[in-house]
C-alpha positions in Angstrom: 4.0 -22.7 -38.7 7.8 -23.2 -37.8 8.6 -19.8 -38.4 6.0 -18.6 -36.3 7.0 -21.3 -33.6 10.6 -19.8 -33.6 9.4 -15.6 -33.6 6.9 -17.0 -30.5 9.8 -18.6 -28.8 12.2 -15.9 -29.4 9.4 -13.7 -27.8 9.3 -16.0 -24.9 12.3 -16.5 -23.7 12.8 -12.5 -24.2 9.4 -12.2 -22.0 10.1 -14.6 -19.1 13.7 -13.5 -18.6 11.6 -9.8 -18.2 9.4 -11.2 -15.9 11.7 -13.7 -13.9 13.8 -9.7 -13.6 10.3 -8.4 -11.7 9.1 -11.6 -10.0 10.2 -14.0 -7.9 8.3 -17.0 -7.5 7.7 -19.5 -4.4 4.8 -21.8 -4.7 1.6 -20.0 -6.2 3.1 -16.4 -4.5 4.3 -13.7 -6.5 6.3 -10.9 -4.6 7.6 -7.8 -6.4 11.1 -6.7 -6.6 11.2 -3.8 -3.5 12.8 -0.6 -3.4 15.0 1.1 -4.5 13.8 1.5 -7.5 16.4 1.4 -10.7 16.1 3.5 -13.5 15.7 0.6 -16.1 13.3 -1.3 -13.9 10.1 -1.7 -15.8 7.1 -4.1 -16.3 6.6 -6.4 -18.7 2.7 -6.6 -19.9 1.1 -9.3 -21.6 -2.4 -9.7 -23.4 -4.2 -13.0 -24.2 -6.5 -12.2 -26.8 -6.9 -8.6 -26.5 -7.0 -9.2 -22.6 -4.6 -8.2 -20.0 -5.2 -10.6 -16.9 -3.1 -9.8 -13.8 -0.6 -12.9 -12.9 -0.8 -13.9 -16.5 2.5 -14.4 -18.1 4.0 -17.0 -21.6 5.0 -19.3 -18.4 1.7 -20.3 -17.9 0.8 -21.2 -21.5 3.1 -24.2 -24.1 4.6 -23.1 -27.1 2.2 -24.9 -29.1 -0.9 -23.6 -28.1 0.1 -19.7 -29.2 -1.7 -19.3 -32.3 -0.2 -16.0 -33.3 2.6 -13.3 -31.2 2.4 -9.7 -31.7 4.4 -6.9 -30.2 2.6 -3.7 -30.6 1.1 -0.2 -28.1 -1.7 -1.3 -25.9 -4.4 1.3 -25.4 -2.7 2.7 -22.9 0.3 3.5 -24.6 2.6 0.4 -22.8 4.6 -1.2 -25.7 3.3 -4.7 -25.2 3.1 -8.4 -26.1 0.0 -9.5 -27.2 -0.5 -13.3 -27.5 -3.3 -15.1 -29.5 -4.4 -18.6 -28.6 -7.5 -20.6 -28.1 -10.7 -20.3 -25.6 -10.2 -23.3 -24.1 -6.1 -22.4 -23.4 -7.4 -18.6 -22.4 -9.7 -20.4 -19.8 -6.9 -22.6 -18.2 -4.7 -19.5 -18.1 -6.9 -17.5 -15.9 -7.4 -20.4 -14.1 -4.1 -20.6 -13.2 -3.4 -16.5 -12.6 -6.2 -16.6 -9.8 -3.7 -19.1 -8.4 -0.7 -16.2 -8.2 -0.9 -13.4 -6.0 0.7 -10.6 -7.6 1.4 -7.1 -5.9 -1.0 -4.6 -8.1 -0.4 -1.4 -5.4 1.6 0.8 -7.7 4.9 1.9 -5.9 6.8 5.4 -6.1 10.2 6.8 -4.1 12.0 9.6 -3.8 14.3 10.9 -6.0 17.6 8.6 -4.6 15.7 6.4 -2.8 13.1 7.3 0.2 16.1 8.1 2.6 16.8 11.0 1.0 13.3 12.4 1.2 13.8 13.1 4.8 17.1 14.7 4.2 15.0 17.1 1.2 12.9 18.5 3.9 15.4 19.4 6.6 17.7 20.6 3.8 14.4 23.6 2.3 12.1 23.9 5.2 11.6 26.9 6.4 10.7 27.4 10.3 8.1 30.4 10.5 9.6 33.4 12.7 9.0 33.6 16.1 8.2 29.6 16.2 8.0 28.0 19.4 8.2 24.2 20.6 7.6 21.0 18.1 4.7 20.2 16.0 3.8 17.5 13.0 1.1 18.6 10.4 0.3 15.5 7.5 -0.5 16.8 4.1 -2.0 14.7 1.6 -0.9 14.8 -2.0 -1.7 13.6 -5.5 0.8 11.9 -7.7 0.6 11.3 -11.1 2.2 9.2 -13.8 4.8 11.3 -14.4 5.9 11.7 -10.8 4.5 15.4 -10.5 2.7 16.3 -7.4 -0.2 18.6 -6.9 -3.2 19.8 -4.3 -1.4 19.2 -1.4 -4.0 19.8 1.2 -3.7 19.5 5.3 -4.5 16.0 6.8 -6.3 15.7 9.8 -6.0 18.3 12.1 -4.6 21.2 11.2 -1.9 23.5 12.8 -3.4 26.4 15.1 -0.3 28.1 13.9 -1.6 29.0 10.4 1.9 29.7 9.0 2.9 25.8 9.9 0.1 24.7 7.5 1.2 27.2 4.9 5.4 26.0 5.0 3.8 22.6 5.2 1.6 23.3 1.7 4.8 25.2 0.5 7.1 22.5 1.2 5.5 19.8 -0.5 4.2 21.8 -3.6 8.5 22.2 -4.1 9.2 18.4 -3.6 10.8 17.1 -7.4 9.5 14.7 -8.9 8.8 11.1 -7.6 9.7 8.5 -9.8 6.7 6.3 -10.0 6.0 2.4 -11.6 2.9 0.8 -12.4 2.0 -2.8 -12.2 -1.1 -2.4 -14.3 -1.0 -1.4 -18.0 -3.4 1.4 -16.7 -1.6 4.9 -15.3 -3.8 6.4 -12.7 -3.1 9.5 -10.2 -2.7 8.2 -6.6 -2.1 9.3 -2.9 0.3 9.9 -0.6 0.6 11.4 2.7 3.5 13.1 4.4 4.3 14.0 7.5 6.4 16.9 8.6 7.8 18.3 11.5 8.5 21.7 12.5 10.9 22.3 15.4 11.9 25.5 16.9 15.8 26.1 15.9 18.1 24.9 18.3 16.3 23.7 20.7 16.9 19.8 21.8 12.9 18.4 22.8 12.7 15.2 25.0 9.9 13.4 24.2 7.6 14.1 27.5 3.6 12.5 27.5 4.1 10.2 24.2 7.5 8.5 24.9 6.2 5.5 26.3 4.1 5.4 23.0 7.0 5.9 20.8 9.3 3.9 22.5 7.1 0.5 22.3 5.7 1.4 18.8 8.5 -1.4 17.3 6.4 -3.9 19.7 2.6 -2.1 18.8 3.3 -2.3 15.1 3.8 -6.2 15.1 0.6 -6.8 17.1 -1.3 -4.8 14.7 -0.2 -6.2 12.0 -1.0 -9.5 13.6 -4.5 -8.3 14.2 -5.2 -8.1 10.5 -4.0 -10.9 9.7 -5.6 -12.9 11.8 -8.8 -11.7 12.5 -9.3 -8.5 10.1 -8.0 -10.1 6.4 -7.7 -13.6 8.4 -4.9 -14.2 5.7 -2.9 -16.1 8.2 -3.0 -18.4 11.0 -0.8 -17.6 14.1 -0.8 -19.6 17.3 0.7 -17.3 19.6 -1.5 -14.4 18.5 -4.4 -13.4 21.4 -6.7 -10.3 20.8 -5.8 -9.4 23.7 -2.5 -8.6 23.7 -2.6 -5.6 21.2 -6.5 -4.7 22.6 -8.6 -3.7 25.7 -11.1 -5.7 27.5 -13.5 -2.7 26.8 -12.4 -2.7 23.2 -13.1 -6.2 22.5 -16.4 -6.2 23.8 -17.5 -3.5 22.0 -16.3 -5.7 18.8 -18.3 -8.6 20.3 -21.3 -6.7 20.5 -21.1 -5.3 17.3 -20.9 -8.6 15.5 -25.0 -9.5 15.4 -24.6 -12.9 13.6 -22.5 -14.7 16.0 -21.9 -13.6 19.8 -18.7 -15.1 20.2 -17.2 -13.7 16.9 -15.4 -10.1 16.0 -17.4 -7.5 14.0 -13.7 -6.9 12.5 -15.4 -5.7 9.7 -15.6 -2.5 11.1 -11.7 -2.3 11.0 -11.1 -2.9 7.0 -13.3 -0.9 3.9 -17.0 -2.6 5.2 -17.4 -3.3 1.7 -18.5 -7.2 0.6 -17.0 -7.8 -2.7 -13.8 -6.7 -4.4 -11.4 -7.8 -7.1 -9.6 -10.9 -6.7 -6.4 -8.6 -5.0 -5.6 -9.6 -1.5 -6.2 -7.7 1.5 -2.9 -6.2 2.7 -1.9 -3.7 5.0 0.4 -0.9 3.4 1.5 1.1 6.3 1.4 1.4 9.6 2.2 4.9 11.0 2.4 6.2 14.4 0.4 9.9 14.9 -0.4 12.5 17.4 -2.0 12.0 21.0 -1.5 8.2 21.1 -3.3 7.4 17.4 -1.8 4.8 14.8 -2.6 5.1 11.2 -3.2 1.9 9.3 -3.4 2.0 5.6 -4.8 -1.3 4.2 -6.1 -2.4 0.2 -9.2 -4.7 0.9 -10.0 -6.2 -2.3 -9.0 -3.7 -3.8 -10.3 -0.9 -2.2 -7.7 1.8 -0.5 -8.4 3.1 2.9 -7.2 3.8 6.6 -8.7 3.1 9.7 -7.7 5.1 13.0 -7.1 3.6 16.3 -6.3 5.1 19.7 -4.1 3.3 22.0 -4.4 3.4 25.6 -1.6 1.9 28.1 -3.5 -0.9 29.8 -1.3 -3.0 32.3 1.5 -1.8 31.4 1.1 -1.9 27.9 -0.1 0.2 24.8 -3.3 -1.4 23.9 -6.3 -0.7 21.1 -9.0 0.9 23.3 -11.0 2.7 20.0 -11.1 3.2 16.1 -12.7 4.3 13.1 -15.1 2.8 11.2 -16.5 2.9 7.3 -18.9 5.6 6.8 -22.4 4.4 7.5 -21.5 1.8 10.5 -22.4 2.7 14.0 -19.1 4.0 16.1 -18.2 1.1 18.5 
């Protein structure tokens, strides 16, 4: 029993210096390292009985109680630690990991870091002959575990200018790959959507219609943001945020109306996945990302489940405001 005390607290120490490397801690909230990525930055897994419980780590359990430490593969193929101890500890661990919120969303870059992605494009685009004026086409793109991309396919609306959408399909088929790290033990192929522009050469564009849009998208982006998490995720609690200073009259009464169980509440529902369970992951937005014709892309993880919803912004006394959006398939449009 000593000797297995000592391997366990060798494995410890070795395990939360790991995880102390990938976390930081403040209260019951667990944020992950950002970018850049290094190469030697890599997650530590842990199992409790055969288990692997997200926010679990050897913190969260006394010496003592660890009736036997392995270090072996997992199914997946992670070189893990697996941990052995009783039903009554396993129970107070998971306990305690609901009580962590730990960032699940698997997170990829660039080779070099983001930055240099931008740089990639302008450096092996290639502008179709006889191009005239400015256009963005998104394509959407798988990624898998080993950074590789494939079926790259045109977002949204295509380019008239059929070329465009081919460069565009082209260009991101030839990106290298991305170097990619999991937070789960299990490696799954994910999503990613890129926007590219195409510009005729050497020709300077001023901004003309949108402008006014771009320009104030640094104040838009706060307010959405605040809109989630207030009223959409209500994961926070902000005095000075109004629903009316990021959307319309119009807008809002539409949200009122669509809300059946209480007349003086939001159906802001309509604005996340519409689904009514989930995993215990919290709501989050992921991105928000300005797009054609006055439109704002937000790219959320409710519970768990991955989506986007579309709104169009209208200026409104003086001011870019929410005056429509998407909704989950199967809702009524507001």
């Amino acid at each position: 029993m000593k000797n297995l005390l000592i391997i366990v607290s060798l494995i410890l120490t070795q395990s939360c210096i790991a995880f102390a490397q990938n976390y930081c801690v403040n209260d019951t909230i667990v944020r992950e390292i950002q970018f850049p990525l290094t190469l030697d930055d890599k997650t530590e897994f842990f199992y409790f009985n055969d288990e692997w419980i997200p926010g679990a780590h050897p913190g969260l359990v006394e010496v003592e109680a660890i009736q036997k430490a392995e270090v072996k593969n997992d199914e997946y193929g992670n070189r893990a630690i697996f941990l052995t101890v009783s039903p009554e500890t396993l129970a107070q661990i998971k306990a305690e990991a609901r009580k962590i919120w730990v960032n699940l969303d698997t997170r990829c870059e660039f080779p070099g870091g983001n930055g240099k992605l931008k740089e990639w494009i302008e450096e092996n685009i290639r502008i179709p002959e006889g191009f005239k004026g400015s256009e963005r086409v998104f394509v959407k793109f798988t990624v898998h575990p080993d950074g590789s991309i494939s079926d790259p396919t045109i977002f949204r609306r295509p380019s008239k200018n059929e070329a465009v959408n081919q460069e565009a399909i082209r260009l991101v088929n030839a990106l290298p790959k991305f170097r990619v790290k999991y937070y789960t033990p299990q490696k799954k192929n994910f999503h990613l959507t890129l926007p590219i522009t195409f510009k005729e050469p050497g020709v300077i564009f001023i901004r003309g219609g949108e402008s006014s849009f771009i320009n104030q998208f640094s104040e838009i982006e706060p307010k959405i943001k605040q809109l989630y998490e207030n009223l959409v995720f209500a994961t926070a609690k902000d005095p000075d945020f109004n629903i009316t200073d990021i959307c319309t009259a119009d807008f809002i009464e539409r949200l009122e109306k669509a809300n059946d169980s209480d007349s003086k509440g939001y159906a802001t529902w309509l604005l996340r996945s519409g689904m009514q369970d989930g995993d215990d992951t919290p709501s989050r937005i992921i991105s928000i990302v300005p797009s054609a014709d006055n439109t704002v892309i937000v790219n959320w993880s409710d519970m768990g489940h991955k989506g986007s919803t579309n709104f169009t912004l209208v200026k409104s006394d003086g001011e870019w405001k929410i005056n429509n959006a998407t909704v989950p398939e199967g809702y009524n449009p507001l």
